[in-house]
C-alpha positions as CSV (number, residue, x, y, z in Angstrom):
1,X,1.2,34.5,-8.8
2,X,-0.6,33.5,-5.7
3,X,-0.9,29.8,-6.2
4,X,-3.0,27.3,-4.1
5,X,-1.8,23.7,-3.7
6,X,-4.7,21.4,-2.1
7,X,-3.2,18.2,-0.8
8,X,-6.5,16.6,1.3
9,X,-5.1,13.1,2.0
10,X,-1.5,13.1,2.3
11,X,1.8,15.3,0.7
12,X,3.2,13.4,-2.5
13,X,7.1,13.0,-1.9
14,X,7.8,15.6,-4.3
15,X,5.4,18.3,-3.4
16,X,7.5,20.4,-0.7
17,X,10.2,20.4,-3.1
18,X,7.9,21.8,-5.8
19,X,6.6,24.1,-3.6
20,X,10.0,25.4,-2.4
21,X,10.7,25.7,-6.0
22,X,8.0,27.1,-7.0
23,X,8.3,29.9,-4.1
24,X,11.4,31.5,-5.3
25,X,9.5,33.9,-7.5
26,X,5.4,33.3,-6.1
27,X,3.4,32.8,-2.8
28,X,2.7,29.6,-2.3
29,X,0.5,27.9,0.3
30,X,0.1,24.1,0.8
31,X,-3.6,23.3,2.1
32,X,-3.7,19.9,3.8
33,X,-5.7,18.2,6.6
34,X,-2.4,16.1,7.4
35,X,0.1,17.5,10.1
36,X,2.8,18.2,7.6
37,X,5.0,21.2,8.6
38,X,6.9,23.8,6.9
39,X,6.9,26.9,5.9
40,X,3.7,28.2,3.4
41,X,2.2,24.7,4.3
42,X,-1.5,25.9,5.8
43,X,-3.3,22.8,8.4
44,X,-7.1,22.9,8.0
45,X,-8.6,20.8,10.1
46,X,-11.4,18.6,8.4
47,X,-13.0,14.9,10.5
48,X,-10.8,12.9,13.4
49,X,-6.9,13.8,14.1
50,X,-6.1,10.6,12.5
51,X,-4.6,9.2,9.4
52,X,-7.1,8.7,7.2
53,X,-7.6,6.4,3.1
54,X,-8.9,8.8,0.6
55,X,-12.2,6.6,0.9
56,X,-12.6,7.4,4.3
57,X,-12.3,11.0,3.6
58,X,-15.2,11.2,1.9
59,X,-17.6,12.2,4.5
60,X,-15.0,15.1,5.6
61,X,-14.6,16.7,2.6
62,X,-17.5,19.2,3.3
63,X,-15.6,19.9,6.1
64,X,-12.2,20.4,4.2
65,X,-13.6,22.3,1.4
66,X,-15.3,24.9,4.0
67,X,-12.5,25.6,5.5
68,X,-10.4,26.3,2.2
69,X,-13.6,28.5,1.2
70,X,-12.8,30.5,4.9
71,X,-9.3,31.2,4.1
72,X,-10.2,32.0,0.3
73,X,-12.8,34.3,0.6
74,X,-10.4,36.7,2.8
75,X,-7.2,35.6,0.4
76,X,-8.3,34.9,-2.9
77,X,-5.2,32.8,-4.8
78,X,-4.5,33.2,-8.4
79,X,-4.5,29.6,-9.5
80,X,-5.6,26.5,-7.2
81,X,-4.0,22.9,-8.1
82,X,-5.2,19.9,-6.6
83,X,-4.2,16.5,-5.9
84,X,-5.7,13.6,-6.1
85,X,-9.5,13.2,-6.1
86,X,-10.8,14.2,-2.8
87,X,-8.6,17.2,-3.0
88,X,-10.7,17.6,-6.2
89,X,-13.8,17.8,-4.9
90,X,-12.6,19.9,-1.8
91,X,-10.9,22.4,-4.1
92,X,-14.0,22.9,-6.6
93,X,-16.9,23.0,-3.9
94,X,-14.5,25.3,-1.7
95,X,-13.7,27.9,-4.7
96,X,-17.5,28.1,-6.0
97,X,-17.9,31.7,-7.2
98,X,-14.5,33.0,-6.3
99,X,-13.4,32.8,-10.1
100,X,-10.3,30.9,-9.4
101,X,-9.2,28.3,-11.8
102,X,-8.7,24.8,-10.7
103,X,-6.4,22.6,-12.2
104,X,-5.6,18.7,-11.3
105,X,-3.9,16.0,-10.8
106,X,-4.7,12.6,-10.3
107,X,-2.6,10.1,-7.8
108,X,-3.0,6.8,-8.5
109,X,-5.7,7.5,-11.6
110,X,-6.0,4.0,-14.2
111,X,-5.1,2.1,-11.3
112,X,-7.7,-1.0,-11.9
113,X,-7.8,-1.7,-7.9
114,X,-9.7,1.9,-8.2
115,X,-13.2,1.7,-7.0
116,X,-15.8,2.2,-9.5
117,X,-17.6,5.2,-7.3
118,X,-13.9,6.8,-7.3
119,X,-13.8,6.4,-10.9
120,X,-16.7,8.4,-11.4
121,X,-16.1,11.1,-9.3
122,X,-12.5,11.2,-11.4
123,X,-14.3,11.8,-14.5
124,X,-16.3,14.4,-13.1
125,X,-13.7,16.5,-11.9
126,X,-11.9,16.1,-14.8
127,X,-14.1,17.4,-16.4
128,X,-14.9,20.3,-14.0
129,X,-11.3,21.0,-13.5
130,X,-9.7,24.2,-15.7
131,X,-6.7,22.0,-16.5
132,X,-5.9,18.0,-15.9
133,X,-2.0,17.4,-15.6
134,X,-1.1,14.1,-16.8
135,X,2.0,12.4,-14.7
136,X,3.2,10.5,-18.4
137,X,1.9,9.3,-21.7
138,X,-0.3,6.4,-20.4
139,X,-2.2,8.7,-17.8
140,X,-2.9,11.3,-20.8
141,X,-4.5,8.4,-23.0
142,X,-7.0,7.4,-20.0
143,X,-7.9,10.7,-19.3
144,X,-8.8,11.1,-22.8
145,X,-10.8,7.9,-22.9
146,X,-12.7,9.1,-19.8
147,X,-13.9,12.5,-21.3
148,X,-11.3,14.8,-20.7
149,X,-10.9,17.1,-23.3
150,X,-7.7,16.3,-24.6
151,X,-7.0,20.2,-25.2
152,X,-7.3,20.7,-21.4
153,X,-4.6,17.8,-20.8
154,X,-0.7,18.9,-20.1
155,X,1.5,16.4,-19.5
156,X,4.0,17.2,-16.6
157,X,5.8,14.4,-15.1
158,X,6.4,13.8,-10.8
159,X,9.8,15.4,-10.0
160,X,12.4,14.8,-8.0
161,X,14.4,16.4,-5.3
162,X,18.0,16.2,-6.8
163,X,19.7,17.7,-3.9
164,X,18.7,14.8,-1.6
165,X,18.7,11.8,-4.1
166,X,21.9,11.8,-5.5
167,X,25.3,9.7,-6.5
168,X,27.2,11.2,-3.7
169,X,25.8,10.8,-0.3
170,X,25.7,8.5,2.9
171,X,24.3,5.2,2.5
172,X,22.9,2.8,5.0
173,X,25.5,-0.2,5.9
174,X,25.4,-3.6,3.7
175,X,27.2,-6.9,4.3
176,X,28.8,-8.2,1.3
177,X,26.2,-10.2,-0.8
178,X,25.1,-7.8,-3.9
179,X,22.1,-6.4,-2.8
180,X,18.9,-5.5,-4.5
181,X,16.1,-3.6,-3.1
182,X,12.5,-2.8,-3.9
183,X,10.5,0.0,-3.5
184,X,7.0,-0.8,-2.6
185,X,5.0,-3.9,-1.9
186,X,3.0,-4.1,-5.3
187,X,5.1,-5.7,-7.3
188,X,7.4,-7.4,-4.4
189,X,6.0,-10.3,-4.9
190,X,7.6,-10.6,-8.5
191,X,11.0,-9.6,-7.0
192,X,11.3,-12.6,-4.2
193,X,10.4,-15.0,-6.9
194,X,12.8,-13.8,-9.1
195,X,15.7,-14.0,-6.4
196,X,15.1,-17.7,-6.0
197,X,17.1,-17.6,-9.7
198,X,19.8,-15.4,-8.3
199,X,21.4,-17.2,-4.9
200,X,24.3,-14.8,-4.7
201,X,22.2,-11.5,-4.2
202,X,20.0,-10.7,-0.8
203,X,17.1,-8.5,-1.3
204,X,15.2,-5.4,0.5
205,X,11.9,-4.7,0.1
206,X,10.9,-0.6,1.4
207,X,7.2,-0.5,2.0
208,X,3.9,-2.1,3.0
209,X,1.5,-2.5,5.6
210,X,2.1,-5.4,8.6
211,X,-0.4,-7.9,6.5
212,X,1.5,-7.7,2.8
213,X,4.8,-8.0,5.1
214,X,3.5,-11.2,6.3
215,X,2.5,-12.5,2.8
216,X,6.1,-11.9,1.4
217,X,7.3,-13.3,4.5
218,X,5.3,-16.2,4.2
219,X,6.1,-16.3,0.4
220,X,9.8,-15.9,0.8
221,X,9.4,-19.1,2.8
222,X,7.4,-21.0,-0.2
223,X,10.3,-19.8,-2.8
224,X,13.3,-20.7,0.0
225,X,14.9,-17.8,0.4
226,X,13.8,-16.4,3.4
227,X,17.3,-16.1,5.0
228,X,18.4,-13.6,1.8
229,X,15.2,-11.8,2.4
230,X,14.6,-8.5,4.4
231,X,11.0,-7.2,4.6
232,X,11.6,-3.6,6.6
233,X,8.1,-2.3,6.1
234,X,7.0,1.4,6.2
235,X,10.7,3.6,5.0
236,X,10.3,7.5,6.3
237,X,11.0,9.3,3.0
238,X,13.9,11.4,4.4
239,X,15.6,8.0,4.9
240,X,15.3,6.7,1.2
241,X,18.1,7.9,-0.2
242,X,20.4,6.7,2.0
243,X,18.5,3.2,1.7
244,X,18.8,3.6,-1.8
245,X,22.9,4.1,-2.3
246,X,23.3,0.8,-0.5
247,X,21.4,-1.5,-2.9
248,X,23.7,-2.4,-6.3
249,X,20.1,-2.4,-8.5
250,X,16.9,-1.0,-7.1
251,X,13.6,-2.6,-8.8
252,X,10.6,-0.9,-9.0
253,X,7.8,-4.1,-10.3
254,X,4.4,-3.1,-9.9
255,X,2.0,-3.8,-13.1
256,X,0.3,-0.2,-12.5
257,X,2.8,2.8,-12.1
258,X,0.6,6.1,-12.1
259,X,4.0,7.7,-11.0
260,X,7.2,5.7,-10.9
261,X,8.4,8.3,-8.1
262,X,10.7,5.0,-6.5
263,X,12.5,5.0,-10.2
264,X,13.1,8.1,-10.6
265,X,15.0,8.6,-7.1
266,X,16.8,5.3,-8.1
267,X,17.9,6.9,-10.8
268,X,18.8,10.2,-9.6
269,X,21.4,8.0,-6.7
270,X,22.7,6.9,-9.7
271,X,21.5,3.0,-9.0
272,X,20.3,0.9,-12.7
273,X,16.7,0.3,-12.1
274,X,14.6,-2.6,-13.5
275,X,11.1,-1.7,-13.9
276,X,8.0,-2.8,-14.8
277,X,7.1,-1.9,-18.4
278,X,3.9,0.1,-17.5
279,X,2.7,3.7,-17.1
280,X,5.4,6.5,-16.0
281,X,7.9,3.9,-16.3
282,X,7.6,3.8,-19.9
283,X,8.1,7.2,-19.9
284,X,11.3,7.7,-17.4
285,X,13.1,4.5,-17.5
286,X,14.8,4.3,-21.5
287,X,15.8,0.7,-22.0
288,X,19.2,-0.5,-21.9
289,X,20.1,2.9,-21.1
290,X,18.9,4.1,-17.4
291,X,17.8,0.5,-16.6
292,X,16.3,-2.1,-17.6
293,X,12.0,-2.2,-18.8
294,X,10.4,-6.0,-18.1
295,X,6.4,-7.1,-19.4
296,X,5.0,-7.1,-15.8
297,X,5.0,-10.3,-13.6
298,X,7.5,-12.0,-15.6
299,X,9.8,-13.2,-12.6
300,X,12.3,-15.1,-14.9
301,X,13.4,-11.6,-17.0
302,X,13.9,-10.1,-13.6
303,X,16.0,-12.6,-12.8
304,X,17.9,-12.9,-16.0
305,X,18.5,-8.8,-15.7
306,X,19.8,-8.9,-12.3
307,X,21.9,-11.5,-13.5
308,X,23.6,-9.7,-16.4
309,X,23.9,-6.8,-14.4
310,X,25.9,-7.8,-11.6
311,X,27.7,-9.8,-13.5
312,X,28.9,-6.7,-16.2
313,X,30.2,-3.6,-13.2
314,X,30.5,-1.9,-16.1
315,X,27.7,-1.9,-17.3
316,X,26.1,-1.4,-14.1
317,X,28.2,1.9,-13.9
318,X,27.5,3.6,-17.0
319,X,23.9,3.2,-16.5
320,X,24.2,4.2,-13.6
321,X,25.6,7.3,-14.4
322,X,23.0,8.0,-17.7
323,X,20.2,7.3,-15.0
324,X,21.6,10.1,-13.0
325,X,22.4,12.7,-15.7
326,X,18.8,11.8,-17.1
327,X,16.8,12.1,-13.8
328,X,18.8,16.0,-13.1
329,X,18.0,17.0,-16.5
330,X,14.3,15.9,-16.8
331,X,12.9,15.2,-13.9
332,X,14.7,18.1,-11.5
333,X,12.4,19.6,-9.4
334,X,13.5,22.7,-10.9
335,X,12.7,22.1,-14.2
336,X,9.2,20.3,-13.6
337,X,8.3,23.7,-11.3
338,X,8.9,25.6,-14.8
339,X,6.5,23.4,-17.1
340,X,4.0,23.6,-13.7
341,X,4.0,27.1,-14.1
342,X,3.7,27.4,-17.9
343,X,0.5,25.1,-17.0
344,X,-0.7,27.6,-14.6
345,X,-0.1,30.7,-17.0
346,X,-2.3,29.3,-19.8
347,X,-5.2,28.7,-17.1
348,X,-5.2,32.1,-16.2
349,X,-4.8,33.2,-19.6
């Protein structure tokens, strides 16, 4: 197969390990206007050389979508897959009349911060698209609601790179209060709260822009526990796992989880998670088993989790060690390239 991956805005963690993966035994070429580099990943040049928001995109995407149509026309792929919505739109306009069937997936889709013109153009590509690939359950059920032919709907969950996050490994250095760290600033604010309850543990919090840092600096201050708190921002993603080994429980609390890519590599280090009982979550994380699943913003069953847990080690081990086994042998990059390519096959077909 000669297979097309449109990536407009920005790679997904897990897409150059799919598409290593998924070049063992096809040609594959990552389109994207971002600066990523490697090999089979194809730059196409679309608005400023700046990082751009999806929204901001928008007046690009003519742009992005013609230069696709360039490279198509003289090297027509087998099977184009786009992500996220203006990849969507770039991939359909920039394949018009080639024949070449477009499948998606959505980054981010149910999320209710979502703009109500984004939402729109979501439904119409799904509906335009060959095939929609769901990232879990939840995501399947709203594509459904908004129109999607649930026969065109395959659910194939985000991957991860099991070579890089796992048990064995380098990890950052710690001082000797337990430490807990949080991927991501939605949700972070239900993590500081919930350390108030838990004065032995210190807490690290991956992620965010300089204005939510300041509000969970600035909150960490209301709850008094500044001093246990560190806030390091934006983590490069080669550096998580590392980051990740040094925490004793990683939580992942936001109340929309389109994803749950953060859990998943928590589990595959072999750390218990606590995550928020929503979207992929409820799909990757099995309760009491590879971590622990809490109704979101409810900072007190945080707290009485990360209690138990670091209370028990053994407990803490063996889920740590079902999180790990779980996360190699359904979530591997290797075996999520093989359901992506059964997708592909029955487009084609």
């Amino acid at each position: 197969m000669d297979i097309a991956i449109v990536s407009a805005h920005e790679l997904t963690p897990d897409t150059p390990a799919l598409a290593r993966e998924l070049a063992r035994g096809h040609r594959v070429t990552v389109y994207t206007r971002s600066k990523a580099k490697g090999a089979g990943v194809e730059h196409v040049p679309a608005g400023p050389d700046m990082e751009l928001s999806e929204s901001d995109l928008l007046p690009y995407i003519s742009d992005f979508s013609d230069g696709l149509r360039r490279r198509w026309s003289k090297s027509r792929p087998d099977i184009i897959h786009a992500h996220s919505w203006s990849s969507g739109l770039a991939a359909i306009a920039g394949s018009e009349g080639l024949g070449v069937p477009v499948t998606q997936t959505f980054h981010g889709h149910g999320d209710s911060a979502t703009p109500a013109t984004v939402r729109r153009l979501e439904c119409a590509i799904g509906r335009r698209a060959r095939a929609v690939i769901a990232a879990c359950a939840d995501e399947e059920s709203e594509l459904i609601r908004m129109g999607v032919p649930r026969r065109n709907i395959s659910v194939v969950p985000h991957g991860v790179d099991t070579q890089r996050f796992r048990r064995q490994g380098p990890a950052f250095p710690r001082g000797n209060m337990p430490r807990l760290l949080h991927v991501g600033h939605a949700g972070a604010a239900s993590a500081v709260d919930a350390l108030a309850s838990v004065p032995e543990a210190e807490l690290v919090i991956a992620g965010g822009d300089d204005l939510s840092v300041e509000r969970l600096r600035a909150l960490a201050g209301e709850y008094g526990v500044a001093d246990r708190v560190e806030l390091l921002g934006m983590v490069p993603h080669t550096a998580m796992p590392k980051l990740m080994r040094s925490a004793d429980l990683i939580l992942s609390l936001p109340s929309s989880v389109p994803t749950g890519t953060a859990a998943l590599e928590a589990m595959a280090c072999g750390i218990p998670v606590i995550a928020s009982a929503a979207g992929a979550h409820l799909d990757s994380v099995v309760d009491g088993v590879t971590g622990f699943l809490i109704r979101p913003d409810h900072p007190a069953e945080v707290a009485g989790r990360i209690r138990q847990l670091l209370g028990d080690p053994t407990l803490r081990t063996a889920i740590g060690y079902a999180a790990a086994d779980r996360a190699r042998s359904r979530y591997s990059v290797e075996r999520i390239s093989m359901e992506l390519l059964r997708v592909y096959e029955r487009t084609c077909a």
